[in-house]
Structures are given as structure tokens and as C-alpha cells.
N, C-alpha and C positions, 0 to 999 in steps of 0.2 A: 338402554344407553345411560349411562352415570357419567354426568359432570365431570371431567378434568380428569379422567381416565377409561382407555380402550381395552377392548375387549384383541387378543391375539391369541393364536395357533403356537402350540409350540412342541419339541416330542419331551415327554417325559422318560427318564430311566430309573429304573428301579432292580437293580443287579440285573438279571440277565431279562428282561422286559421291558420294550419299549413301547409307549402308547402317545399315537396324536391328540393333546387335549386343550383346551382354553382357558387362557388365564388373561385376568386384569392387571394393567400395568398401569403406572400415575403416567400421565401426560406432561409433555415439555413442551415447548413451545418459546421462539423469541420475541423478545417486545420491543420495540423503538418506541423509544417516548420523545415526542417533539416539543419545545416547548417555544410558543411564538415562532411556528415556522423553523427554528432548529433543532439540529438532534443532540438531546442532553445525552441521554446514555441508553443503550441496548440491555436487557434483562432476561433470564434464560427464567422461566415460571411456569407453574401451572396454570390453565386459564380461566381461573374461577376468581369471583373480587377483583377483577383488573382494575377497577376505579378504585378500591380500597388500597392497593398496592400502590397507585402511584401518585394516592395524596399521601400516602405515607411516606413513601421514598421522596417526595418533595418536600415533606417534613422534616425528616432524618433530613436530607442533602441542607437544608435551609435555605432553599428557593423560594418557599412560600414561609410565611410567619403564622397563618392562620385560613382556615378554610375560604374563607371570603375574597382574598388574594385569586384564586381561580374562578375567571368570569366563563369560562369552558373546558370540557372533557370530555371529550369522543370517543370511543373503545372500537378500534377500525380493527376486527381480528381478522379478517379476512387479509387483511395487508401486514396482518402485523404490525401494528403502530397503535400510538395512542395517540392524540392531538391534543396539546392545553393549549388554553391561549389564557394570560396573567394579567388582572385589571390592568398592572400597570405596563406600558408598551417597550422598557427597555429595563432587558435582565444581563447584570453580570455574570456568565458563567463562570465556572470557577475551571482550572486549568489542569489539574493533577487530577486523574482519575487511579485508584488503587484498585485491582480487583481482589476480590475478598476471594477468603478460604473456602475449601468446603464443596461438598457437591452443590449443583443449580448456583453455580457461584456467579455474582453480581458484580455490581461495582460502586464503589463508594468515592467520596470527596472530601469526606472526612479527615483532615487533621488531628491525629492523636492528643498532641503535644499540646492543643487547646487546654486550656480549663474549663473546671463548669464547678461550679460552686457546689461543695460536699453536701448531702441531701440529709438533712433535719428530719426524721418521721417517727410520729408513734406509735406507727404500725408494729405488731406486735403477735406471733405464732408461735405455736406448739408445734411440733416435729411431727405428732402423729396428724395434723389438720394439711400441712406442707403435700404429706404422704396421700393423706384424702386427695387432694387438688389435683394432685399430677396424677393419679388413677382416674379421675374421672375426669378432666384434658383428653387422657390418652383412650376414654371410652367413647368420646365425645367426637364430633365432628360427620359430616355427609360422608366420607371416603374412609370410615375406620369401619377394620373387618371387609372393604370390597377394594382396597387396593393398596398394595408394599411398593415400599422406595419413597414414602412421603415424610415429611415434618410436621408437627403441631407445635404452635406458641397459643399462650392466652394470657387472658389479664383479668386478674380474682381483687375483691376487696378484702379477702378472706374468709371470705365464707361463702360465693358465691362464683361462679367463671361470669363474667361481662362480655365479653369478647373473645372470638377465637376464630383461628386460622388455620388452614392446610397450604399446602405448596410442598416442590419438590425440595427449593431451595430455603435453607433453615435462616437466610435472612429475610429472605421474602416473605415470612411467615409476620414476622413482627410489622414490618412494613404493613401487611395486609390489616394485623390488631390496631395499629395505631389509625389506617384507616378509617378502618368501622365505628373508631371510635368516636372520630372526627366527624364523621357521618350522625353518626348518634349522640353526639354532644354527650360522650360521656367520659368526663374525666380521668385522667389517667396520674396524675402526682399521686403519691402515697399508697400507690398500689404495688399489686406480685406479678411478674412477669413470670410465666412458666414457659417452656421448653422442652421438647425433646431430642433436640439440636447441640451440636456443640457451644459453650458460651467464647467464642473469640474477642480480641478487641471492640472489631467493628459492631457488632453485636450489645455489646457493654457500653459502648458509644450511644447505640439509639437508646437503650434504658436511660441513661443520664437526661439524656436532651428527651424523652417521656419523663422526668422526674420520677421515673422510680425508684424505690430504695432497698428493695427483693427481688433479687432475679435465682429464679430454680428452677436446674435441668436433671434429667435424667441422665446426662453424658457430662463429660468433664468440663473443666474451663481448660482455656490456656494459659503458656504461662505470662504473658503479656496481659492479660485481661485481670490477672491476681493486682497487681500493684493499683492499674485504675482503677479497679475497686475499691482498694484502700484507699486511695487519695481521692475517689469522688463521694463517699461515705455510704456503698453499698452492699450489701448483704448479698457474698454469692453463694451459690448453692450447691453442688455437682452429685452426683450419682445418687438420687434420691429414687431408689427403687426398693423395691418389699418395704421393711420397717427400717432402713438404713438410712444416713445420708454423711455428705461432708459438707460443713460450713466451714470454706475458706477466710471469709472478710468478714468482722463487723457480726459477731455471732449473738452478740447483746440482744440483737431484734427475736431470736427463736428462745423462746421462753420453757421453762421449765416443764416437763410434762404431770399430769395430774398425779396423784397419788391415788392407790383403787381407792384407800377414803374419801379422799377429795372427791371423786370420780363420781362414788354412793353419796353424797353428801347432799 
């Protein structure tokens, strides 16, 4: 049995051959998260990290300010729900719910059109270290190699993965990283968000409000996620696969690659 995905029957063809055989599929699942007895918002996920998911997404949504803010968190998977209950006993919910793009798609509360203060960092990369990261992200995790149709996000200081997540859906993945992080008290301003998700608005949303100032995926951006990039002062990334990539925004942070001298030096 492996975590967050099933084992099924299915026939294979192969020109004129067919055969009964077994394959793993990633798991879905919905979630209702209540908070204080109501329901904020429903989540289509895989079921691994559900506590990490939904301090996250209370993070992202800005329900909570800080971990401390949740005096409880229940993970009722059998009902499908989650229960918090929030130190404090009366919460504004917010009224526009958007559902996001994408497969295992979500739902956000998100106002675009917010600001967030352009992100200042000295964080600073070579192309071929980018390329390292998102190779071994994508080698990385419990469900890589034993199950298709999933997402990976991490968060690196650059030279290292800190955190990382699976899930089917490619915002949940982040949700899940900022989690863990929060769990593990480990910072997250001035870091690299990886991906092998689409980068959408929504998505570029939670990097901001994480302060970070690199976000690199192996799939594209969109084109709405190009401008708040440039106007929140982020470094996007898209199709960084074999020794390629494109930097859309803010390319000043990927620095110049070695020279063989440099290299032998």
C-alpha cells in the first residue's frame, strides 16, 4: 500500500494484444475544511500532509497570520473534513471565492489587484544549479517513480531542497511546502520556489505573500502571472528542463555561468 495512491486493474493494448494488468494511480480525494464550525472552502487533494495543506492554505487565504493563531486541527479523513478551531473566536470570512486553473483545482480568495511590496533579495543563481534543483525536486519525493498524474513544488536556499510536496493539484503542492514549513519553523523569504506545475496568477500570489523572489517551473507561466511578476519584483522561470530555460521577469538574480577556467580554478 503507498500513501496517496491506489493500486487498480486496468487492460492494456498494445497493437493487436491485449492484457489484464496493474497500475498505480495518484489518489484524489475532497476536503472540507471548517473553520470555527464553518465551512471555508472544499479542496480536491491528495491525502498526504493534510495538516500541512491547510495551514498553508490558511496562510495563502490570510486567515491566520502565524501558526499560533490555530488553537486546533483535526484531519477527520474518514468524513472528509478537517476542523480548526482559531484562538480567536470570531473570524471574517471573506466573500469571493475564485476557483483556480488547472487540474485538482482549488479555490482561492485572493484579490489579484492587491499589492505586496516588490521583493528586495540577494539571492543569487547560475542556470546550471536552477537545472540541478529541479532534477533532483523531480527525483525526489515518496510517490516519484510509483505513481503518474502528480505535482511537485519545493523550496531550496540554493543549494539544498528544504521542503517539498506531492499532490495531484499543482496549488496544493505549495500550500503543502509553506506548511511544512511552518511546522518546521523554517523560513521561507529569500528563497526558490520550484515546480513542475503551471506558474498561474494564483500561484505567483502565494510566492509573494511567502516572500519569495524565484519561482522555477518546468511548465510555463501564464500570461497574467508575467506582469505580477514584474511588479512584485520576482524572478520567473518556465521550462527549465535538460540545460535550458526561460527567464521571463527580473533575470538579474541568475547570474552568469562559470567559465571551464573559472570552473578549474
Amino acid at each position: 500500500m503507498i500513501e496517496g495512491a491506489i493500486r487498480v486493474s486496468c487492460t492494456e493494448i498494445r497493437g493487436h494484444r491485449r492484457e489484464t494488468v496493474e497500475r498505480t494511480v495518484i489518489e484524489e480525494t475532497a476536503l472540507a475544511i471548517y473553520v470555527n464550525g464553518r465551512e471555508l472552502a472544499t479542496l480536491m487533494c491528495t491525502p498526504i500532509a493534510l495538516d500541512d495543506l491547510v495551514m498553508g492554505f490558511l496562510m495563502a487565504e490570510r486567515i491566520i497570520s502565524r501558526p499560533e493563531d490555530v488553537a486546533l486541527l483535526r484531519v477527520c479523513l474518514d468524513e472528509g473534513l478537517v476542523r480548526v478551531r482559531l484562538v480567536r473566536p470570531e473570524v471574517t470570512f471573506p466573500e469571493r471565492r475564485v476557483l483556480t486553473s488547472g487540474c485538482g483545482s482549488g479555490v482561492t480568495f485572493a484579490d489579484l489587484s492587491q499589492q505586496h511590496p516588490s521583493l528586495v533579495s540577494s539571492l543569487s543563481l547560475r542556470p546550471s544549479r536552477v537545472v540541478e534543483l529541479m532534477g533532483l525536486m523531480q527525483r525526489s519525493g515518496a510517490l516519484f517513480g510509483r505513481a503518474w498524474g502528480l505535482h511537485t513544488s519545493a523550496l531550496s536556499d540554493g543549494e539544498a531542497l528544504l521542503a517539498l510536496a506531492q499532490d495531484v493539484g499543482r496549488h496544493n503542492t505549495i500550500d503543502k511546502v509553506w506548511g511544512e514549513c511552518l511546522r518546521r519553523s523554517i523560513a521561507t523569504e529569500g528563497r526558490m520556489l520550484l515546480s513542475t506545475g503551471r506558474i498561474s496568477s494564483e500561484m505567483l500570489a502565494k510566492a509573494a505573500k511567502m516572500r519569495v523572489p524565484v519561482v522555477a517551473s518546468r511548465s510555463s507561466p501564464t500570461s497574467l502571472s508575467l506582469p505580477l511578476a514584474e511588479r512584485w519584483g520576482i524572478t520567473l522561470i518556465g521550462y527549465v528542463r535538460g540545460q535550458r530555460m526561460d527567464v521571463y521577469t527580473h533575470p538579474e538574480r541568475i547570474a552568469e555561468e562559470e567559465s571551464p577556467e573559472e570552473a578549474q580554478a
